[in-house]
KEGU-637968 format. One record per residue (C-alpha): residue number from 1; residue in three letters; chain; x, y, z. Coordinates in steps of 0.05 Angstrom, whole numbers, plus 5000, padded with zeros to 4 digits. Layout:
REM KEGU-637968
NUM_ALA_A_X_Y_Z
...
This chain:
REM KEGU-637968
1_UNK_A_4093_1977_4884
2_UNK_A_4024_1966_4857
3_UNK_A_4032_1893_4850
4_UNK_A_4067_1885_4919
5_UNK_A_3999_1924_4949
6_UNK_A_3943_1882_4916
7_UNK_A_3950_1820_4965
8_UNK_A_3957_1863_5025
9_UNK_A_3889_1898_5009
10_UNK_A_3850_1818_4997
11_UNK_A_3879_1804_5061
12_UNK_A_3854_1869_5098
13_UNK_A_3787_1848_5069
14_UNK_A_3778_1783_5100
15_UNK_A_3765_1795_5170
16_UNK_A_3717_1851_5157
17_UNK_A_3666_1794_5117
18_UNK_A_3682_1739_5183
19_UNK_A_3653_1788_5231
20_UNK_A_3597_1805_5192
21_UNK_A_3575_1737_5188
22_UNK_A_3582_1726_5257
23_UNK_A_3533_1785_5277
24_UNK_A_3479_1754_5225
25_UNK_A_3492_1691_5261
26_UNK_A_3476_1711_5319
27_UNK_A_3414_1759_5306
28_UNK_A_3384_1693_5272
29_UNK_A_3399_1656_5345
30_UNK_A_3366_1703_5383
31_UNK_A_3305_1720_5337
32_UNK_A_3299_1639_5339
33_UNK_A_3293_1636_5410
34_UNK_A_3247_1690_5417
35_UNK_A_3202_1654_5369
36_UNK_A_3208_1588_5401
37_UNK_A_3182_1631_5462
38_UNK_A_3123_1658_5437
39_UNK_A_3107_1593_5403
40_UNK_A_3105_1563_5475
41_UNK_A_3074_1613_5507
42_UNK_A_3018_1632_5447
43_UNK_A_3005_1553_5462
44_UNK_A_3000_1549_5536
45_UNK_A_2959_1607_5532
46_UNK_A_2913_1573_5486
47_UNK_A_2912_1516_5527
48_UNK_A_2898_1546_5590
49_UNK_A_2832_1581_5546
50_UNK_A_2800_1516_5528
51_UNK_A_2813_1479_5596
52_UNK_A_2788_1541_5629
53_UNK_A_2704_1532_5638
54_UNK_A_2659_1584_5608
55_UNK_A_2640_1610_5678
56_UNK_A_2702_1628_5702
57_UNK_A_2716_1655_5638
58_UNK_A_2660_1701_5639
59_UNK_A_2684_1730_5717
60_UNK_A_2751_1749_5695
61_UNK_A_2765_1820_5676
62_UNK_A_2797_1807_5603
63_UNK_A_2822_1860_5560
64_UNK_A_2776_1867_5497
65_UNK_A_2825_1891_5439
66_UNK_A_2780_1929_5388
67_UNK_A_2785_1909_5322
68_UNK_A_2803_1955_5256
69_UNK_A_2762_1973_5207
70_UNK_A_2786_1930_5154
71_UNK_A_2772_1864_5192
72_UNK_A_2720_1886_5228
73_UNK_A_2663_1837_5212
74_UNK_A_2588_1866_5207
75_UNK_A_2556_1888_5264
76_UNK_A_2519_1829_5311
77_UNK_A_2475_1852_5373
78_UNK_A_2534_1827_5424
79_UNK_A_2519_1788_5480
80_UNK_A_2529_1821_5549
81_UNK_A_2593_1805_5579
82_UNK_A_2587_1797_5665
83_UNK_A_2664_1829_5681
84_UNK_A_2651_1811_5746
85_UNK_A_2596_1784_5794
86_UNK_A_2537_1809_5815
87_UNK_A_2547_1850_5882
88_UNK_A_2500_1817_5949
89_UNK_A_2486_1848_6006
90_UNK_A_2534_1834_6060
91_UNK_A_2515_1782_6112
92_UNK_A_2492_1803_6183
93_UNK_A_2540_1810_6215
94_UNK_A_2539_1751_6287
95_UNK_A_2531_1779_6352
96_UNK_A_2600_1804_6386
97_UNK_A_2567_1822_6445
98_UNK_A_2578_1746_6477
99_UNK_A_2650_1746_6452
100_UNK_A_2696_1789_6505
101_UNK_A_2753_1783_6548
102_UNK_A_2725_1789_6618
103_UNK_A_2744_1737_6668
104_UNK_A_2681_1716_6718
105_UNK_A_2694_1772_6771
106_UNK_A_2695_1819_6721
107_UNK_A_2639_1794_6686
108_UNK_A_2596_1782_6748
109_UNK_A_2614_1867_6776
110_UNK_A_2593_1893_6703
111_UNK_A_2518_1857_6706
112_UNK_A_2509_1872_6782
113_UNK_A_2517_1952_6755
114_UNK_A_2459_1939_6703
115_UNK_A_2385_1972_6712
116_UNK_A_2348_1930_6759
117_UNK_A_2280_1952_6717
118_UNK_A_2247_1957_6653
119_UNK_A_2258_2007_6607
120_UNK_A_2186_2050_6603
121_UNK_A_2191_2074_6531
122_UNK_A_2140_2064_6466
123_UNK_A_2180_2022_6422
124_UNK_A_2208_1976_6481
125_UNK_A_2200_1899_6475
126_UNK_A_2211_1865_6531
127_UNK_A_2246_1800_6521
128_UNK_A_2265_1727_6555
129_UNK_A_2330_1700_6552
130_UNK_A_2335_1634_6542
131_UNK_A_2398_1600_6576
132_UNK_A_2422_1528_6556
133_UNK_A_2472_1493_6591
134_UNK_A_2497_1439_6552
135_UNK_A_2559_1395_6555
136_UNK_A_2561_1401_6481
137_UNK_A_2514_1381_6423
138_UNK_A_2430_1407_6428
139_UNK_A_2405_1351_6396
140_UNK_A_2334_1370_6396
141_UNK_A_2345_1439_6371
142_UNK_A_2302_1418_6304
143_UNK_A_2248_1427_6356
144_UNK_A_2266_1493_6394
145_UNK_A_2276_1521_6324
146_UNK_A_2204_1508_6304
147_UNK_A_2191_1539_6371
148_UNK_A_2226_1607_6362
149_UNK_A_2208_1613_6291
150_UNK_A_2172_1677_6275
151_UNK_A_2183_1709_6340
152_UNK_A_2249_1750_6330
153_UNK_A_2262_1808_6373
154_UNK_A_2233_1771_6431
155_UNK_A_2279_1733_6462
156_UNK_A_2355_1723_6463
157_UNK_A_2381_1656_6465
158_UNK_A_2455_1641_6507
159_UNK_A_2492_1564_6499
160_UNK_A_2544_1549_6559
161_UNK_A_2581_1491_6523
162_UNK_A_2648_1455_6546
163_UNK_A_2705_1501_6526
164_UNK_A_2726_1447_6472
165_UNK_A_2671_1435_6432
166_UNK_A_2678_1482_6383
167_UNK_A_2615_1451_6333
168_UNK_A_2583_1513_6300
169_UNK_A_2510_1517_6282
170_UNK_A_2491_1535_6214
171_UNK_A_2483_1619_6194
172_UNK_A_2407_1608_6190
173_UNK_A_2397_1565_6262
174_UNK_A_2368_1611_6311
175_UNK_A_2435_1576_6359
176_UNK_A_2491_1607_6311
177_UNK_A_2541_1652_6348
178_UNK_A_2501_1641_6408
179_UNK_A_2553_1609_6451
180_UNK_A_2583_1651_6509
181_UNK_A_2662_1647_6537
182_UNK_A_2657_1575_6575
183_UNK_A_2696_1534_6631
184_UNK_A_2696_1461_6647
185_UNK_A_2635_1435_6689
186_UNK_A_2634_1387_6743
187_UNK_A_2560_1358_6766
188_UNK_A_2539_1377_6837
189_UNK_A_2604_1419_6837
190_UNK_A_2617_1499_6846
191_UNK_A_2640_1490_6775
192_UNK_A_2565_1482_6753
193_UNK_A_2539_1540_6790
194_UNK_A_2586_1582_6759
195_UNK_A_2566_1563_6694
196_UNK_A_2491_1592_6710
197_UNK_A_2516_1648_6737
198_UNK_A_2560_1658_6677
199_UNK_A_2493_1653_6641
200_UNK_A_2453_1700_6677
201_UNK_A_2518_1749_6672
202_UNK_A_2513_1751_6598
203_UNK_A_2444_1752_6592
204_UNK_A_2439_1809_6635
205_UNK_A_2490_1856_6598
206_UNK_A_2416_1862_6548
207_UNK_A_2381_1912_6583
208_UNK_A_2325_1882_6544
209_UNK_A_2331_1821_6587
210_UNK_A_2269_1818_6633
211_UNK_A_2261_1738_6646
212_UNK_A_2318_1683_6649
213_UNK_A_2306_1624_6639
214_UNK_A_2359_1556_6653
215_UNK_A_2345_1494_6609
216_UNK_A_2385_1436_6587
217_UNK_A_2405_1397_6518
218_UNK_A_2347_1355_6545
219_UNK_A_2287_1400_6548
220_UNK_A_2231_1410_6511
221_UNK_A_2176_1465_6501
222_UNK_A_2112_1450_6521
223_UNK_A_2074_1503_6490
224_UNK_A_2078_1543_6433
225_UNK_A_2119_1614_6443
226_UNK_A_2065_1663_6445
227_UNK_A_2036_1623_6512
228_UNK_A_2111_1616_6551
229_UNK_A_2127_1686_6535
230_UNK_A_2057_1716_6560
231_UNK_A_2066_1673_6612
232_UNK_A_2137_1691_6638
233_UNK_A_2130_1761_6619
234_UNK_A_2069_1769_6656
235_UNK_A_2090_1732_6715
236_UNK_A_2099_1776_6779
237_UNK_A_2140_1724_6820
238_UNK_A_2202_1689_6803
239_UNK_A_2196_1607_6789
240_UNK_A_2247_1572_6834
241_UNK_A_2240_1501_6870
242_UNK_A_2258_1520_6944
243_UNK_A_2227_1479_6995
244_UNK_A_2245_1450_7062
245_UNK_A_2263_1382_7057
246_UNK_A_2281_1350_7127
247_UNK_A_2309_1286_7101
248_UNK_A_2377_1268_7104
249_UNK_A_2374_1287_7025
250_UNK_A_2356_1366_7054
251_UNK_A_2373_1388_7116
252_UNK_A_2420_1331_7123
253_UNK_A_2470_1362_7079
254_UNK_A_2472_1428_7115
255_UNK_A_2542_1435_7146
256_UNK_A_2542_1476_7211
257_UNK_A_2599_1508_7195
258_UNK_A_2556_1551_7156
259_UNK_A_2524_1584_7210
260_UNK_A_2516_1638_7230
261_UNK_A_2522_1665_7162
262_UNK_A_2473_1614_7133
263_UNK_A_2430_1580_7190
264_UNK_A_2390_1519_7176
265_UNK_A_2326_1549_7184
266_UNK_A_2341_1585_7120
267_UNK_A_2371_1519_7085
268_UNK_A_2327_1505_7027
269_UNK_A_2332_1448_6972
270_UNK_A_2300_1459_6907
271_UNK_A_2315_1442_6824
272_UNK_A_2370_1469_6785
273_UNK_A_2326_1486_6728
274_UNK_A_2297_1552_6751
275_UNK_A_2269_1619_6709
276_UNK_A_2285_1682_6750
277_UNK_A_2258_1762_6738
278_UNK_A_2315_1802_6717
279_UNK_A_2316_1835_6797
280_UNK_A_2329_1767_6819
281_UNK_A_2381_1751_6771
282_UNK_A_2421_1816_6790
283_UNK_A_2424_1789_6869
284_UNK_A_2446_1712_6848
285_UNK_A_2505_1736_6805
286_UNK_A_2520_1802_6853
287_UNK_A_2525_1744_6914
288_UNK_A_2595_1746_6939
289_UNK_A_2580_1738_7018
290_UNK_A_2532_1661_7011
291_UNK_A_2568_1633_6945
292_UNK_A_2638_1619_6989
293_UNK_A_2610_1589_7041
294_UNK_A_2577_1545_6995
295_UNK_A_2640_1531_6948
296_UNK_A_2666_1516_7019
297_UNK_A_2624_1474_7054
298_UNK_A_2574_1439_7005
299_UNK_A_2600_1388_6952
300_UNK_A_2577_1318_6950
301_UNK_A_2533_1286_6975
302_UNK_A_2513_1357_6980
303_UNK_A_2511_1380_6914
304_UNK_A_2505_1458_6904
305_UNK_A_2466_1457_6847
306_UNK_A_2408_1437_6883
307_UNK_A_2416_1479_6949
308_UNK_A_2453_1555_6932
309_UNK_A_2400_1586_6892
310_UNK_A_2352_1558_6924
311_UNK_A_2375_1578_6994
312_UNK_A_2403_1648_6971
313_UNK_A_2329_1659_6939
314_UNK_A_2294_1640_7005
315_UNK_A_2345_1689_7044
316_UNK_A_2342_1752_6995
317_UNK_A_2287_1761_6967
318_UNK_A_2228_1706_6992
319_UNK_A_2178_1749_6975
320_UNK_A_2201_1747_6900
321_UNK_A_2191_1677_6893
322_UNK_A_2141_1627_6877
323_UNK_A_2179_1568_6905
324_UNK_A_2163_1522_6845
325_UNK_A_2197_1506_6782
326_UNK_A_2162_1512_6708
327_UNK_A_2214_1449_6678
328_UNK_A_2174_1383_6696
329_UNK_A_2218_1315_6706
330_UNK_A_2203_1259_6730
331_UNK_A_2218_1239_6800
332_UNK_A_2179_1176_6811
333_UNK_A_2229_1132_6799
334_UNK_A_2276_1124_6862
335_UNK_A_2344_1145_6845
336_UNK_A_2391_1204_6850
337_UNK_A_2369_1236_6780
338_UNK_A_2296_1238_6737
339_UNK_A_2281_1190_6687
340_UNK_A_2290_1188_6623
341_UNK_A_2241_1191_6560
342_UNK_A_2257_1149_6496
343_UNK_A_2222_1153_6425
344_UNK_A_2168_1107_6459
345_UNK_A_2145_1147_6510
346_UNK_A_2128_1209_6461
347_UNK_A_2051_1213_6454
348_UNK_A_1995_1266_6457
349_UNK_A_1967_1237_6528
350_UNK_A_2036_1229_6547
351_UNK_A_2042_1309_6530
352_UNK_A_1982_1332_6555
353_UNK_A_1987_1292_6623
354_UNK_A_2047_1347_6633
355_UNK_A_2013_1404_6611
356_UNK_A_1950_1397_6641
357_UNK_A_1953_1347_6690
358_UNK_A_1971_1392_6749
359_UNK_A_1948_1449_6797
360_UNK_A_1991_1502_6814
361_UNK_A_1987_1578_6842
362_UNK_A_2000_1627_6790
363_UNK_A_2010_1702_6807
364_UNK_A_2012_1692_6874
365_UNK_A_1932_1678_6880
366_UNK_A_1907_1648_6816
367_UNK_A_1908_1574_6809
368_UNK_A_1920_1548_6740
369_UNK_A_1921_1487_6706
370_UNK_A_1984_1503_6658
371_UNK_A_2046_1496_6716
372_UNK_A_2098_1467_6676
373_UNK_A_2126_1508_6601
374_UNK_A_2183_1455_6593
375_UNK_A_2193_1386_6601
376_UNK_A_2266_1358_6610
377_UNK_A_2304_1288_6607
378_UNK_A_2280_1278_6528
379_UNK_A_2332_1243_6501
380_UNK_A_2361_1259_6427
381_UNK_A_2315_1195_6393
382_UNK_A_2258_1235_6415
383_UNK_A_2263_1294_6358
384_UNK_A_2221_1256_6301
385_UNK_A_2152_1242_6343
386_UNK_A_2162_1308_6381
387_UNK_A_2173_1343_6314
388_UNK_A_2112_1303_6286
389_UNK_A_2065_1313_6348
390_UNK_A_2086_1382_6373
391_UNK_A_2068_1436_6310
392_UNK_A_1999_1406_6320
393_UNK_A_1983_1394_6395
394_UNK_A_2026_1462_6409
395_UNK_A_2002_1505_6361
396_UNK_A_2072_1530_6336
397_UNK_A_2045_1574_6285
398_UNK_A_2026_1614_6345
């Protein structure tokens, strides 16, 4: 019996030693693999630490392990470690107020509702808005930005641009964020009066708004700020061209299918570039009885740029008006528009001949020698001499 049992109890054994191999097998496998792992990933990691540049190093939040006492090696005064960057002041924020939703009706009905006079309090600051209408690119704004340095808080600045030029001027240009919700522009059509009246709209929504003033990507100042603000600000009468022109440029492009509404005695002709008190600007952009008529009846050769404000002026409020414009061109060349200045023309005479080569009623009464504060039709290879010649001769400082 004994010797019969002996073999089966080897055999019983022999399994039981297979499967215990296998199980060592296999917990080698795995604690290989996981080896191999760390390997690769201890080396990545390393590699990712000396490709990485100090600086960023220093701005990311890492996990400092401390270190026990037996390897801790002696005390060294440690370098301060910069977890994260230093906090700045957040930007100004741009102006929103230019940025709505408003088509023109709705735009126009919200200004017309806007106080028609100056706020009487101690700390208020009158200010004039300056209006460009552009078709894109102000390439003497170098120039303007001398001109408004310095003088914050008096005067807003609005750029009517085509809708699809979408160039943005730098945070620190006196022009960033400055552009208002545009349309396409036609010359001599309605399109371009609504443009100006999109202008004087915005402007107008600041109650602080007293004086408007339309220029171009073409004009220049021709004094320093200090002067055209006193000037404007003190003005008592609005600064409109508005004249009677019987040629067949003037009253030859009334239509007599105005009438009776708009008769030709009341037909004036005048310049687009005008500078308006802010009760003036409320009745151009509050106009809804004239401005179809003209949309109607006047498009070329009768351009309404030169005849609806003009004529609307003359019919609302004549007494408001000085029936001359302050932006000089140059209109003795014959031709349907001014002439043009180049980087030749620019000199000091040249500069002073505008400023102070004319006589003019100021206030009404007071004749003055200074009838012109911008000159227009500069074109953009104009900036360096104007930029050399103007600080001095206008007294920018100022």
């Amino acid at each position: 019996m004994g010797t019969e049992q002996q073999p089966s109890s080897k055999v019983a054994k022999k399994p039981h030693l297979s499967l215990a191999h296998v199980f060592h097998f296999v917990f080698f496998v795995i604690g290989l693999s996981i080896g191999i792992t760390a390997s690769l990933y201890i080396k990545s990691f390393l590699s990712y630490f000396r490709a990485t540049p100090f600086s960023l190093l220093r701005s990311s939040p890492i996990m400092l392990l401390p270190q026990s006492p037996a390897s801790a090696s002696p005390p060294v005064s440690p370098l301060p470690l910069q977890l994260q960057p230093p906090s700045l002041p957040p930007p100004p924020p741009p102006p929103t107020a230019f940025m709505h939703n408003m088509d023109d009706g709705k735009l126009f009905r919200r200004a017309s509702t806007v106080p028609r006079i100056r706020e009487f309090r101690s700390d208020y600051v009158p200010k004039v808005a300056f209006m460009f209408l552009t078709k894109g690119p102000i390439p003497l704004a170098p120039l303007w930005e001398k001109f408004f340095e310095g003088h914050e808080g008096r005067y807003t600045i609005y750029v009517h641009t085509h809708p699809l030029y979408n160039h943005s001027f730098p945070v620190n240009s006196v022009f960033h964020a400055r552009k208002i919700p545009s349309q396409a522009v036609e010359w001599g059509r309605p399109t371009m009066i609504d443009a100006e009246r999109r202008l004087i709209a915005n402007a107008l929504l600041d109650s602080s708004n007293e004086r408007f003033v339309l220029l171009s990507e073409t004009c220049i100042p021709l004094f320093n700020f200090t002067t055209t603000y006193n000037y404007l600000i003190e003005a008592k009468q609005s600064f409109v061209g508005s004249y009677d022109d019987p040629r067949k440029t003037g009253r030859g492009r009334y239509n007599p299918q105005m009438s009776p509404t708009i008769s030709l005695a009341n037909w004036r002709k005048g310049s687009q570039w005008f500078e308006v008190s802010r009760k003036v600007a409320i009745d151009i952009i509050s106009d809804s009885k004239y401005y179809p008529l003209f949309s109607k009846f006047c498009s070329p050769p009768c351009y309404m740029d030169e005849h609806y404000i003009p004529t609307l002026v003359n019919i609302l409020c004549p007494q408001e008006n000085s029936k001359r414009s302050i932006t000089w061109v140059d209109w003795s060349k014959s031709g349907p528009h001014p002439g043009k200045f180049v980087r030749q023309a620019v000199s000091v005479e040249f500069l002073n001949q505008i400023r102070f080569g004319n006589r003019c009623s100021y206030n009404g009464n007071i004749v003055s020698s200074i009838c012109f504060l911008f000159g227009r039709k500069f074109m953009p290879n104009t900036l360096q001499p104007l930029l050399q010649i103007a600080p001095v001769l206008m007294d920018f400082g100022a």
